[in-house]
Kinemage of the C-alpha trace (Angstrom):
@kinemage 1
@onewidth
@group {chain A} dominant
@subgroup {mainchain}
@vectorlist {calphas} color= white
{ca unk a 1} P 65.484 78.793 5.462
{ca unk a 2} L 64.980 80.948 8.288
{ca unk a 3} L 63.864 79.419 11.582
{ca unk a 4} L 60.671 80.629 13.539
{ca unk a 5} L 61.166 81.164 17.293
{ca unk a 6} L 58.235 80.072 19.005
{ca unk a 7} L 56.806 81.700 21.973
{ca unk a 8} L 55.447 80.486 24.859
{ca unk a 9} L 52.893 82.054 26.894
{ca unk a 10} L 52.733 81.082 30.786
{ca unk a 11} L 49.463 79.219 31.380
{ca unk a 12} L 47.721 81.232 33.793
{ca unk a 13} L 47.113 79.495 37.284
{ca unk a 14} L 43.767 77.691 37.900
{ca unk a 15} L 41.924 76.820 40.555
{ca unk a 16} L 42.197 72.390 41.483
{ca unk a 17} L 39.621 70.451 42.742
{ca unk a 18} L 40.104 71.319 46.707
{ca unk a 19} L 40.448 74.871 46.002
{ca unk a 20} L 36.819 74.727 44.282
{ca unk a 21} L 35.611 73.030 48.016
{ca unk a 22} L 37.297 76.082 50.015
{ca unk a 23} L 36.160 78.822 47.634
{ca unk a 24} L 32.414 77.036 47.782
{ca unk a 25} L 32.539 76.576 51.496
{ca unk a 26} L 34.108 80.129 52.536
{ca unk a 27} L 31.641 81.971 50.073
{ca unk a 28} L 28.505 79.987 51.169
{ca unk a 29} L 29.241 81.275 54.920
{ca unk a 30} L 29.702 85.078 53.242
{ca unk a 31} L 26.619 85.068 51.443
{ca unk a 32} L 25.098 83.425 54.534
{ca unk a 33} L 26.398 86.454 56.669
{ca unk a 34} L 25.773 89.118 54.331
{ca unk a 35} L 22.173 88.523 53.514
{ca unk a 36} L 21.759 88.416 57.663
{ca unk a 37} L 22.566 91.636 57.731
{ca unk a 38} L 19.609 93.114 56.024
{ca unk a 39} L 17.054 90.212 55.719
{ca unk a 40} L 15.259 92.354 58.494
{ca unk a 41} L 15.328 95.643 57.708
{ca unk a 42} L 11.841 94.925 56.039
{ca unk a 43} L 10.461 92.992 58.369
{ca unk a 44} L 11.203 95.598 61.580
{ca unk a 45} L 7.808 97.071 62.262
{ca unk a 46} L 6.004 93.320 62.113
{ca unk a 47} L 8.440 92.115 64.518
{ca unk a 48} L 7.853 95.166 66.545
{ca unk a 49} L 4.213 94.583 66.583
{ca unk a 50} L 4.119 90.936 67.304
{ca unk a 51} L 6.757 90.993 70.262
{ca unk a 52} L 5.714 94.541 72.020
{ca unk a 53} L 8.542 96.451 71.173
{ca unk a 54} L 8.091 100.044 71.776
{ca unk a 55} L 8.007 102.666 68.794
{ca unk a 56} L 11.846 103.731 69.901
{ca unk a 57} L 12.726 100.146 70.803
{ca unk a 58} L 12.046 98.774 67.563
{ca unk a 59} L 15.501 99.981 65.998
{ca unk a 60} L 17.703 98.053 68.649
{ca unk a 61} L 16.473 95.245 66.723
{ca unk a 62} L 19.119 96.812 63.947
{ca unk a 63} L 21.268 98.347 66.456
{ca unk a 64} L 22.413 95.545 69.070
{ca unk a 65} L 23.760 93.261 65.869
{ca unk a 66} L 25.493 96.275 64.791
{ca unk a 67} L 26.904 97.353 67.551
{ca unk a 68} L 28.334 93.690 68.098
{ca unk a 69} L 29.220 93.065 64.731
{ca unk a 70} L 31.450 96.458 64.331
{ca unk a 71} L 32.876 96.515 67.797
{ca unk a 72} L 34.345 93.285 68.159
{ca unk a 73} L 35.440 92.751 64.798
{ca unk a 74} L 39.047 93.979 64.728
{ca unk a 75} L 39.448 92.136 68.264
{ca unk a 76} L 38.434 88.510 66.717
{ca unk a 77} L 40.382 89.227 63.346
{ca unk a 78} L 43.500 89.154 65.570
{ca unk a 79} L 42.422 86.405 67.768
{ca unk a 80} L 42.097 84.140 64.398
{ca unk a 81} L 45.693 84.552 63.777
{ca unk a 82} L 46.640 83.475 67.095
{ca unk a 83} L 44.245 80.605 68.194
{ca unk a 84} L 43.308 79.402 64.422
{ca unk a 85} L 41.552 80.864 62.107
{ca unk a 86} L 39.307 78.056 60.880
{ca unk a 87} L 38.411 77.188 64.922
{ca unk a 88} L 37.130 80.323 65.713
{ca unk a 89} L 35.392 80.224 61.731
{ca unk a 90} L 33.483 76.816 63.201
{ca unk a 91} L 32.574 78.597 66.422
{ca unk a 92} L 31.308 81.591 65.296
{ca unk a 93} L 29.462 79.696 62.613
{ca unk a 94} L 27.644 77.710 65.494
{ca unk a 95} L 26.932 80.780 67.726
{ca unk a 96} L 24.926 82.148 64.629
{ca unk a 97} L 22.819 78.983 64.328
{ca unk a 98} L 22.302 78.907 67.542
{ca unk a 99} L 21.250 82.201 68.038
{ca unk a 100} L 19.466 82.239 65.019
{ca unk a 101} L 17.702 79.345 66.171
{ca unk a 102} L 16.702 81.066 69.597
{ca unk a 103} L 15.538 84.579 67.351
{ca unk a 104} L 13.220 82.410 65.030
{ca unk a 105} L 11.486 80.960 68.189
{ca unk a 106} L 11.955 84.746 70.779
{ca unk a 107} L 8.810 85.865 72.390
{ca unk a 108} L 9.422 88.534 74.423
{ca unk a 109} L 12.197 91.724 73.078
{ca unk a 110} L 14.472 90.506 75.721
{ca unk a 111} L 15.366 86.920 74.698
{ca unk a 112} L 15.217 88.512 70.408
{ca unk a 113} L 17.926 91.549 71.428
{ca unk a 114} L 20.243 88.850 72.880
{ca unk a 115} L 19.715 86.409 69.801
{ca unk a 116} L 20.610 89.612 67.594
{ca unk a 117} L 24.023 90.143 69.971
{ca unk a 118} L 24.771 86.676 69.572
{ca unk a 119} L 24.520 87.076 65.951
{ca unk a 120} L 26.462 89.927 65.646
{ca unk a 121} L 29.073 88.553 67.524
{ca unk a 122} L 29.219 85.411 65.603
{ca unk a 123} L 29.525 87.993 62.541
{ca unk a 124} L 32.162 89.647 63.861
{ca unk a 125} L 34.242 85.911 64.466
{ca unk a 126} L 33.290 84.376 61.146
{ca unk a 127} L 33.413 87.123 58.961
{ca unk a 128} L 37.632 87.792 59.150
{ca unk a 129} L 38.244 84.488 60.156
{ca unk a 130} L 36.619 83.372 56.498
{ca unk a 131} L 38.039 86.325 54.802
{ca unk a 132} L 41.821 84.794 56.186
{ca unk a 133} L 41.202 81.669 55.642
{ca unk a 134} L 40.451 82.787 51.816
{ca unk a 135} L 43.416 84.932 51.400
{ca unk a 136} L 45.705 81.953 53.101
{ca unk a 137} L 43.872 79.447 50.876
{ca unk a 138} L 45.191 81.355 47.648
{ca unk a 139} L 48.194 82.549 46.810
{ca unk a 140} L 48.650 86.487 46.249
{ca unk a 141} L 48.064 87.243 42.641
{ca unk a 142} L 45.053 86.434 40.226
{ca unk a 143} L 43.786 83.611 42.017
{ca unk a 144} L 43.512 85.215 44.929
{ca unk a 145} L 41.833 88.409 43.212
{ca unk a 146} L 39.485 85.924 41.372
{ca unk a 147} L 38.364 84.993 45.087
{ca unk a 148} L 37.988 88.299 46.287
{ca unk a 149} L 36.073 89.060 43.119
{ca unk a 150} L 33.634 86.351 43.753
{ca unk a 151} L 33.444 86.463 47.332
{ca unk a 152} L 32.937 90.499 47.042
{ca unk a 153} L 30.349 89.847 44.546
{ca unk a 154} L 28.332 87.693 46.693
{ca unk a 155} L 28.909 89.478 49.814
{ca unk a 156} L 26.979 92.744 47.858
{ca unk a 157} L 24.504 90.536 46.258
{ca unk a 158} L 23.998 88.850 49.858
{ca unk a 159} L 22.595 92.499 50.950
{ca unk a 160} L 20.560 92.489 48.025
{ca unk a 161} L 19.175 89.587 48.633
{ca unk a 162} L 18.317 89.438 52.277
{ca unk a 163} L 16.546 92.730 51.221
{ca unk a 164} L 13.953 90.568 49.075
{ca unk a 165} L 13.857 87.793 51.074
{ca unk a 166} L 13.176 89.354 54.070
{ca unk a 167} L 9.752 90.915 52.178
{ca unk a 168} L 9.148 87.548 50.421
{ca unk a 169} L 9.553 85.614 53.800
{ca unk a 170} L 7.765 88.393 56.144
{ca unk a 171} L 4.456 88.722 53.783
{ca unk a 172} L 4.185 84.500 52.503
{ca unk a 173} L 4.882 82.893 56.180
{ca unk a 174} L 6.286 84.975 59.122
{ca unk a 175} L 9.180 87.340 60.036
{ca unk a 176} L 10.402 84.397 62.474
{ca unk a 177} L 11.459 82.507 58.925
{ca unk a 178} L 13.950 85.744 58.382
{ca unk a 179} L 15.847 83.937 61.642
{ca unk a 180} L 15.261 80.321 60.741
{ca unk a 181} L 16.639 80.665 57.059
{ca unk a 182} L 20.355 80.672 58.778
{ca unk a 183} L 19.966 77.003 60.888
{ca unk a 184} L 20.198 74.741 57.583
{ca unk a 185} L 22.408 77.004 56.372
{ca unk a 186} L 24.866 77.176 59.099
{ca unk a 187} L 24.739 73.322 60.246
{ca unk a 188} L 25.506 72.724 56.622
{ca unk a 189} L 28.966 74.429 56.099
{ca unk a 190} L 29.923 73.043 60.211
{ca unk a 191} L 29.329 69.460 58.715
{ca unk a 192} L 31.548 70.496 55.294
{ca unk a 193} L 34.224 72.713 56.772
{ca unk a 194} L 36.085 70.536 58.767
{ca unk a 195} L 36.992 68.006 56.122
{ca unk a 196} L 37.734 70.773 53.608
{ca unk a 197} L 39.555 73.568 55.480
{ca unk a 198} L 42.749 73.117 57.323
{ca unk a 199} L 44.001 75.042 60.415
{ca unk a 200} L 46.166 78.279 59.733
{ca unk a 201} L 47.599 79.791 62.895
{ca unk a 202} L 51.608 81.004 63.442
{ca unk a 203} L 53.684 78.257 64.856
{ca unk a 204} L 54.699 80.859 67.617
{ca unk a 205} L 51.626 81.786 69.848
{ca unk a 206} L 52.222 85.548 70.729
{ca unk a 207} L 50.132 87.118 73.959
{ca unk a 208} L 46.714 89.045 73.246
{ca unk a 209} L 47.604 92.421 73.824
{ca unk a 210} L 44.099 92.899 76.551
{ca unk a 211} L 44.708 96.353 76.854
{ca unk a 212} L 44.433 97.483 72.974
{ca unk a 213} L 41.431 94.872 72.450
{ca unk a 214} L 39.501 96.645 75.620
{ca unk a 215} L 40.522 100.071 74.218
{ca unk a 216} L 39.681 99.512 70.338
{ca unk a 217} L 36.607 97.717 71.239
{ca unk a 218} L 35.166 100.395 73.635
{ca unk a 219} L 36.417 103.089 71.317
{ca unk a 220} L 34.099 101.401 68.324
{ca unk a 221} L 31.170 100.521 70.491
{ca unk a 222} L 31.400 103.996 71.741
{ca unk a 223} L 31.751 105.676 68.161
{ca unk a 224} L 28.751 103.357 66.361
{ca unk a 225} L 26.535 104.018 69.524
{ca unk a 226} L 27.268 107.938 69.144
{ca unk a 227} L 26.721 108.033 65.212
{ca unk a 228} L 23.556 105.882 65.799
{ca unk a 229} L 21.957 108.511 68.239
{ca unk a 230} L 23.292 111.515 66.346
{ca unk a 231} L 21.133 109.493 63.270
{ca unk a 232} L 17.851 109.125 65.271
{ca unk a 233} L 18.141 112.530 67.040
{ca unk a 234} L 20.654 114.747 64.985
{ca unk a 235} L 23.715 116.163 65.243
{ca unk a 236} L 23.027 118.395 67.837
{ca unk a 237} L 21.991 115.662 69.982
{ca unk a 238} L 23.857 116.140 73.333
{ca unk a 239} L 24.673 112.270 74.539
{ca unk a 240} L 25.186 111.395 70.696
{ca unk a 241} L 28.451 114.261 70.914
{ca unk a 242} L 29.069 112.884 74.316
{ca unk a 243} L 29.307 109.204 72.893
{ca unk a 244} L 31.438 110.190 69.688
{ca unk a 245} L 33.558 112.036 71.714
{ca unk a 246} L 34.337 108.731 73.997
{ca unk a 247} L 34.940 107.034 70.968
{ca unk a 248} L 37.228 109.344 69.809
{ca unk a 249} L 39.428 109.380 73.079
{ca unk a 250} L 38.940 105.764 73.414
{ca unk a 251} L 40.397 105.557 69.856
{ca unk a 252} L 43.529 107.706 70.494
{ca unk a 253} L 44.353 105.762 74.020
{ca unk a 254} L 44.549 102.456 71.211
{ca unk a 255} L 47.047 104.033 69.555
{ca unk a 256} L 49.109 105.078 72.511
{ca unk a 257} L 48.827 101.411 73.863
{ca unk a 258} L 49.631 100.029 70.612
{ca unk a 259} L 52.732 102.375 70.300
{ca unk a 260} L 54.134 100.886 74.015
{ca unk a 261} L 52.598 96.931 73.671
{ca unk a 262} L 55.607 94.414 73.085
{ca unk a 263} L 53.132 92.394 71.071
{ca unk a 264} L 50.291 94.941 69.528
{ca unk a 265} L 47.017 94.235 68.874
{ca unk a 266} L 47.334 96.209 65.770
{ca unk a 267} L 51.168 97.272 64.863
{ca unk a 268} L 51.974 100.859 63.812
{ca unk a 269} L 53.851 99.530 61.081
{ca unk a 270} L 50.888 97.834 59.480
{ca unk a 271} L 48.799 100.680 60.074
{ca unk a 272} L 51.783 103.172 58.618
{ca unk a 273} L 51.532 101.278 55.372
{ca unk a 274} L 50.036 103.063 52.490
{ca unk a 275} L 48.259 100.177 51.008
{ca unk a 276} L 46.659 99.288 54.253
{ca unk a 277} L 45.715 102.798 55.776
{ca unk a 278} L 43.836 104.450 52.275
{ca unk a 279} L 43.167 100.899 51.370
{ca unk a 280} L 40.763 100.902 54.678
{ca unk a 281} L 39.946 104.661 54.137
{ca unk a 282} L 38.690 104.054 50.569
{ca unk a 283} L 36.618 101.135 51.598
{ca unk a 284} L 35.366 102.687 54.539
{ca unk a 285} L 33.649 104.927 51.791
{ca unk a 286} L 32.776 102.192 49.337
{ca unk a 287} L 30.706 100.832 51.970
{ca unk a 288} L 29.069 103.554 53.531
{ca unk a 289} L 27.723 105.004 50.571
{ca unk a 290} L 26.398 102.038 48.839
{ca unk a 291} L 24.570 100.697 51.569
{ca unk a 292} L 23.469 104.111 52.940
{ca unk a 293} L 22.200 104.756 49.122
{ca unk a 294} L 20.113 101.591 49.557
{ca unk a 295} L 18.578 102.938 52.545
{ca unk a 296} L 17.789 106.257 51.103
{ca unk a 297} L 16.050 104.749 47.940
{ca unk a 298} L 14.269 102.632 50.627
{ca unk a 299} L 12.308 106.115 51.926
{ca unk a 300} L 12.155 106.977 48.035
{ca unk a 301} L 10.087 104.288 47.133
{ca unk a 302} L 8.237 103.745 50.057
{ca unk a 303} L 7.596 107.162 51.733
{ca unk a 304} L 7.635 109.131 47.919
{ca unk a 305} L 6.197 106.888 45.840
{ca unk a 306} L 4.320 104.500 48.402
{ca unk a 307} L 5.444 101.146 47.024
{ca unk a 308} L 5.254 97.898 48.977
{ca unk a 309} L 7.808 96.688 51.316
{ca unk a 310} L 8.136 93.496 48.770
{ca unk a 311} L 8.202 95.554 46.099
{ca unk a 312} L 10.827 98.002 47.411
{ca unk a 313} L 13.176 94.714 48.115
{ca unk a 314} L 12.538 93.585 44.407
{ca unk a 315} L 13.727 96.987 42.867
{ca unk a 316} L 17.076 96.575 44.610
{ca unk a 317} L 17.500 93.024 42.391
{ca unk a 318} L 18.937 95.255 39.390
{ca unk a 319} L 21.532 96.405 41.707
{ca unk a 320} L 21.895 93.009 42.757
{ca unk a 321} L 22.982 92.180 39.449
{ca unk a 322} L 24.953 94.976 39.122
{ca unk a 323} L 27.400 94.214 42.169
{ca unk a 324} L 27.602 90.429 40.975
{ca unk a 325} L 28.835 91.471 37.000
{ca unk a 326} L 31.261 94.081 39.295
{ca unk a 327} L 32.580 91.341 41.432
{ca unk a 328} L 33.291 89.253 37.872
{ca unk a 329} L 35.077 91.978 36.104
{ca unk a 330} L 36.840 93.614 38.942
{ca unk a 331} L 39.723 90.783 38.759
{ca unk a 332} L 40.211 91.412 35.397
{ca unk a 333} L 40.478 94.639 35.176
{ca unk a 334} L 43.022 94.922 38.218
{ca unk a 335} L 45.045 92.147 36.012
{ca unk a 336} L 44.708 94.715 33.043
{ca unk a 337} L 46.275 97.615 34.882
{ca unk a 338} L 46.167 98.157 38.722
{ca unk a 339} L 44.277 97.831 41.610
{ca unk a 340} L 44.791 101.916 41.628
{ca unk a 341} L 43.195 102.308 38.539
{ca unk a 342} L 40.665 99.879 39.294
{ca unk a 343} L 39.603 101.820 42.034
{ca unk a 344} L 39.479 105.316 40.430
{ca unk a 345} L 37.543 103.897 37.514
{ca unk a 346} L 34.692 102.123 39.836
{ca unk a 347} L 34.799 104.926 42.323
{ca unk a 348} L 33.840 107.435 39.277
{ca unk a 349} L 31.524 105.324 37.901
{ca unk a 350} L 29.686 105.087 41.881
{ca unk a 351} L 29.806 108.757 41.665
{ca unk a 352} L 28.249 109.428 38.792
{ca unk a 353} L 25.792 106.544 38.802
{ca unk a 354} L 24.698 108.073 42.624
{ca unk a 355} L 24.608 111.853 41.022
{ca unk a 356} L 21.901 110.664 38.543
{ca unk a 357} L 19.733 110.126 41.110
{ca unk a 358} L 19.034 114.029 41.450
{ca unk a 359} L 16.767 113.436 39.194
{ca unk a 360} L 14.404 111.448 40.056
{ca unk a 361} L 11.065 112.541 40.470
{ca unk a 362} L 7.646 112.247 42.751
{ca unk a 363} L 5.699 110.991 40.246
{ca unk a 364} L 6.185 107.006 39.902
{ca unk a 365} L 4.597 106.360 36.868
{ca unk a 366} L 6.638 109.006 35.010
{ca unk a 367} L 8.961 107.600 32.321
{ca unk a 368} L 12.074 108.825 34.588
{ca unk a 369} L 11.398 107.564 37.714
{ca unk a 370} L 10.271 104.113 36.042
{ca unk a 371} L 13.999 103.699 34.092
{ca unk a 372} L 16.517 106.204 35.755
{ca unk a 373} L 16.242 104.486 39.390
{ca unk a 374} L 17.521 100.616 37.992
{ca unk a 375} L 19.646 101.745 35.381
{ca unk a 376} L 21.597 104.074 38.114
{ca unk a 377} L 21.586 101.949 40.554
{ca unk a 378} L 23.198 98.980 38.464
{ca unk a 379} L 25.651 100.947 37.064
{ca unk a 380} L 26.046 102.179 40.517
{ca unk a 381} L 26.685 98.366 41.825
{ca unk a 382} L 29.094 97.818 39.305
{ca unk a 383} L 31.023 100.690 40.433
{ca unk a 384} L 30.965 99.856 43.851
{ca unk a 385} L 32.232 96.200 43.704
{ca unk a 386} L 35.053 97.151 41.547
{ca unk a 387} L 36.004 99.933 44.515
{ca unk a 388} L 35.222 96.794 46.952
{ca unk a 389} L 37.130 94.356 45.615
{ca unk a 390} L 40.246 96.656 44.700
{ca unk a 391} L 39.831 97.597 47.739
{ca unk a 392} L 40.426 94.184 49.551
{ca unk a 393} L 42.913 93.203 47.167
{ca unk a 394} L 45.146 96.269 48.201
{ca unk a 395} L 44.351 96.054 51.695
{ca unk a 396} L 45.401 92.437 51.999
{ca unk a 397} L 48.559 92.609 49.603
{ca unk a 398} L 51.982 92.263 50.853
{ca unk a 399} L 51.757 91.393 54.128
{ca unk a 400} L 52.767 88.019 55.573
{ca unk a 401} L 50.659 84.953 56.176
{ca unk a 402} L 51.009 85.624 59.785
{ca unk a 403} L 49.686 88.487 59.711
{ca unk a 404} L 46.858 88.010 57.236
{ca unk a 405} L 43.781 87.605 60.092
{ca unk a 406} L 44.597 91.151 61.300
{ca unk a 407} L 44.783 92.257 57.796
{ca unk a 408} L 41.195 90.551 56.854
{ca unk a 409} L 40.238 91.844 60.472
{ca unk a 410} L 41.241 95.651 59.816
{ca unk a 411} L 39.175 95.135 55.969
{ca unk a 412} L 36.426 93.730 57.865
{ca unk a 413} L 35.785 96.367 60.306
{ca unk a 414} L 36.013 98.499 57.584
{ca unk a 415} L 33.113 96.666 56.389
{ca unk a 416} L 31.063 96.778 59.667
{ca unk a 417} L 31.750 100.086 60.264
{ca unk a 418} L 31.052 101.679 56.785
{ca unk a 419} L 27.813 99.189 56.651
{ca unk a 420} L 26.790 100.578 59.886
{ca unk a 421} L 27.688 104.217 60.150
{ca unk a 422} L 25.986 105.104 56.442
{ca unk a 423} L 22.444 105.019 57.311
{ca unk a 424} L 22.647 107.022 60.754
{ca unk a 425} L 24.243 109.531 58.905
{ca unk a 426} L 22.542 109.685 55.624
{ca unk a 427} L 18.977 109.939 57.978
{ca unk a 428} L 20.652 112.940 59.767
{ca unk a 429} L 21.376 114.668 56.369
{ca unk a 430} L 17.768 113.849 54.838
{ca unk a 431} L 16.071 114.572 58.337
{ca unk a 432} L 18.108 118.465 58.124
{ca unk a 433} L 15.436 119.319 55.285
{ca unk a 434} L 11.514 119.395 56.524
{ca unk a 435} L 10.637 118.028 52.964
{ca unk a 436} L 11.172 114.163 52.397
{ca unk a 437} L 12.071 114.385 48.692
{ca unk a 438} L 14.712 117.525 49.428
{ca unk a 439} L 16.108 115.501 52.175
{ca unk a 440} L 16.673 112.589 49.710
{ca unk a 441} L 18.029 115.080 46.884
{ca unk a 442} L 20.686 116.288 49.385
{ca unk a 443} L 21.454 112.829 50.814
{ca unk a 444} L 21.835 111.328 47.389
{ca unk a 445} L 24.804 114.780 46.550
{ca unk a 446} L 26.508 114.263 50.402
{ca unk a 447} L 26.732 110.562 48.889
{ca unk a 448} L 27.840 111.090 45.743
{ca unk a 449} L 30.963 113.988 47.511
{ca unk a 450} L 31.710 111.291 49.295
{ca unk a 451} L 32.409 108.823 46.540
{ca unk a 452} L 34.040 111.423 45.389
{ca unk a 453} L 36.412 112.142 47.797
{ca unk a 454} L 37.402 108.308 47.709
{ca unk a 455} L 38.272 108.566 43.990
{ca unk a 456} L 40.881 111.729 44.875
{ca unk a 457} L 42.406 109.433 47.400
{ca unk a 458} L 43.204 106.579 45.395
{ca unk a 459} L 44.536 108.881 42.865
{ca unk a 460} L 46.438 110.604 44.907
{ca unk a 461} L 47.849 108.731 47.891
{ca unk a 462} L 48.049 104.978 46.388
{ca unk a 463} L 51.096 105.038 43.838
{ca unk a 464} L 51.037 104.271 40.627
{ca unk a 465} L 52.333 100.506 41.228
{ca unk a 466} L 50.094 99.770 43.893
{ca unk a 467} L 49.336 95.509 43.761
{ca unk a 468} L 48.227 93.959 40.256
{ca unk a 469} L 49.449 90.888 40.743
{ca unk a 470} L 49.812 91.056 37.525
């Protein structure tokens, strides 16, 4: 009688109890973060009007968290690793309530552009001091890519939703509730965290390489300030060149620092890594053209079709949904073949989901324009949270524990930088064309090159076993 051999499958690792608390915990505070971000984009003009900003002043209200929030980011990713990553996650989480706290209740455009500093400095310490603290929490593999999933899927739908809440929150109470919606929020996860998340800092305490922070910050400060200006006044704009141009040396004086520092802010050898350089590059995209895209549609439906600043904010729920279903399959298809293919399938689906919108039309109540923009646009947010979250995954992959706060740090200024960049420089493309809708139309095909572009990159310069985990 022959004998049957049995096989045994490994039982695939699952998240315990605690793990649950830390996922909960970190993803609340991501959410929280992300949906700051664009909760006022909505609500701009009312606060403009009720504090006396000027006509040109109203857009610092955007550009002083940005500026903050992508300048200083790299900087606190690194000083998580060395002073503790879940101290500086507590601080930064109190600065934002705070400041939050002080926005909600501003009265004059002085005390609100400070509160908006505050905040984006706060974003800048929680955001890679979280994303550590998650990749520390799990180990590399599919656990850890199920938390990326989840916490790039709510980072995307965050955007979408501070989108609707800010018009929800602007038009039933006040714009000052668009502040005020962080303090519970905030004070919440301060009186959680500490009993759920431990410390994670290197038992050696290396110095802060000062000059490389001073040179890197200034250099992205510089570089956001100039793409900014070149947004509002065009390319052509003479202090906008002179600003990008100071960013640019600024930049190149970080790497010669970084080359000659006996502890580096950032080391070469990180930065020479494959993974980690078209990692960043490919996020960089990922991010700049999604959220740039939302802006654009923003004009479409308000300027083009004249919809409602509430109902602008609820059309961007479908891609809501889209980037959550992304952030839920994107671990699952990395385990079924690569993070490489993962991002070359969700960067062509971006692309082609973005070229669609060519077509949409002027007239709102035609059949296209009432089924093309939501259909696009979720396929287009499922696209873009695979890219996201392959993205992470690759950039965060095979580099020591040690030296995970300057990897989260690197993938979060990606972030801040591709959020923040996008819509300066999809306004200068639209604003090259006297017509709004053929400004649009050639935004929406500079977007979708873009995408593009990051699709021929992964295919090209990440190798064919780049990390499954698998």
């Amino acid at each position: 009688m022959a004998m049957t051999e049995e096989r045994t499958t490994p039982t695939p690792p699952r998240l315990d109890g605690r793990m649950r608390l830390v996922l909960v915990v970190l993803l609340v505070a991501q959410f929280m973060l992300a949906v700051d971000f664009s909760i006022l984009n909505v609500a701009l003009p009312v606060i403009g009007e009720g504090l006396g900003f000027s006509l040109s002043g109203i857009q610092w209200i955007a550009t002083s968290f940005a500026l903050a929030a992508a300048g200083f980011t790299l900087l606190f990713g690194r000083v998580a690793d060395l002073f503790g990553r879940r101290r500086l996650f507590l601080g930064g989480l109190a600065v934002l309530g705070l400041s939050s706290l002080a926005g909600g209740l501003a009265t004059t455009p002085e005390v609100l552009l400070t509160a908006r500093v505050l905040q984006g400095l706060a974003t800048a310490a929680v955001t890679p001091a979280g994303l550590s603290l998650l990749t520390t929490s799990f180990p590399e593999g599919p656990l850890r890519q199920k938390a990326l999933g989840l916490n790039g899927a709510l980072m995307s739908a965050g955007f979408t939703t501070g989108a609707v809440l800010g018009g929800l929150l602007t038009d039933l109470l006040s714009w000052r509730w668009a502040f005020f919606v962080n303090v519970p929020v905030a004070l919440a996860v301060l009186l959680v965290a500490p009993a759920v998340i431990t410390e994670s800092r290197p038992p050696v305490r290396p110095r802060l390489d000062l000059p490389g922070a001073v040179s890197v910050t200034l250099g992205l400060l510089a570089l956001v300030y100039g793409m900014t200006l070149a947004g509002e006044h065009g390319w052509g704009h003479a202090p906008a060149l002179l600003w990008l141009g100071a960013g640019v040396v600024l930049l190149a004086v970080f790497r010669a620092v970084e080359s000659r520092a006996s502890s580096p802010l950032v080391p070469l050898s990180v930065l020479r890594r494959r993974t980690v350089a078209w990692g960043n590059a490919i996020g960089l995209i990922a991010f700049l053209t999604e959220t740039s895209l939302v802006f654009l549609m923003t004009v479409y439906l308000q300027e083009v079709l004249g919809r409602s600043p509430l109902a602008t904010g609820l059309s961007f729920s479908v891609l809501g949904l889209g980037t959550v279903l992304g952030g839920v399959l994107a671990p699952r298809v990395i385990a079924a073949g690569s993070t490489r293919r993962t991002l070359v399938a969700g960067g062509t689906l971006q692309a082609a989901a973005t070229l669609a919108l060519v077509g949409l039309g002027t007239d709102g109540a035609s059949l296209t324009s009432l089924w093309l923009l939501p259909v696009a646009t979720f396929a287009g947010g499922v696209g873009n949270m695979l890219v996201i979250v392959g993205f992470m995954v690759t950039a965060t992959t095979g580099l020591p524990d040690r030296e995970q706060g300057l990897a989260t740090g690197l993938a979060t200024m990606t972030q801040q930088v591709g959020i923040t960049l996008g819509t300066p420089i999809m306004s200068a493309v639209a604003a090259s064309r006297a017509d709004v809708m053929d400004g649009i139309t050639t935004a929406v095909l500079v977007n979708a090159g873009l995408v593009l572009a990051g699709v021929l990159a992964a295919a090209r310069f990440l190798g064919q076993r780049t990390p499954s985990g698998g």
